[in-house]
N, C-alpha and C positions, 0 to 999 in steps of 0.2 A: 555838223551835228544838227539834226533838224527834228524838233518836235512836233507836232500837229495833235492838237484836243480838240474833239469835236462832242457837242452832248446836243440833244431835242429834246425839248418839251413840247407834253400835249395837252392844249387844253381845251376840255369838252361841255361844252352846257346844255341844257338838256328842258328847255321849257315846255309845260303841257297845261293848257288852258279848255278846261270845259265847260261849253254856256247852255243851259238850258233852257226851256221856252215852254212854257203849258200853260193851256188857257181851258176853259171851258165853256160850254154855250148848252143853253137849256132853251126849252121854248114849250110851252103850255099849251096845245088845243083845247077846242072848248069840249071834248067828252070828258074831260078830266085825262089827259093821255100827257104824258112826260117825260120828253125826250133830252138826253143829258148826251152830248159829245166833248172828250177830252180828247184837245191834240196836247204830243208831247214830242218837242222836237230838242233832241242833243247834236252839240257840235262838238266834236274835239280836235284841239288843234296841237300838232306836236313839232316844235322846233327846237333843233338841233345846230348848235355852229361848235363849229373846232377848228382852235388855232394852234398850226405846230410851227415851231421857230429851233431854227436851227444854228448854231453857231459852232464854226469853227475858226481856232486860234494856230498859228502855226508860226515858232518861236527856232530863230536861227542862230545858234552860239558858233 
């Protein structure tokens, strides 16, 4: 008489990291004229790990 139990677990995680960056730069000539630049930079970063473990037992009477 043989039994066998088998189960899985899953597990998922799931990280998401976003970095932003903006700066700005102006600079004045001399007619009075007024130049404004804005960078703007995003990063996103999405990590993902999953661990599945599996186990099975198998029981002999």
């Amino acid at each position: 008489h043989t039994h066998t139990h088998a189960f899985t677990h899953t597990h998922s995680h799931t990280r998401i990291r976003t970095h932003t960056h903006s700066y700005t730069h102006a600079f004045v000539h001399t007619r009075i004229r007024t130049h404004i630049h804005t960078y703007a930079f995003a990063h996103t970063h999405i990590h993902t790990y999953a661990f599945t473990h599996t186990h099975s037992h198998t029981h002999t009477h």
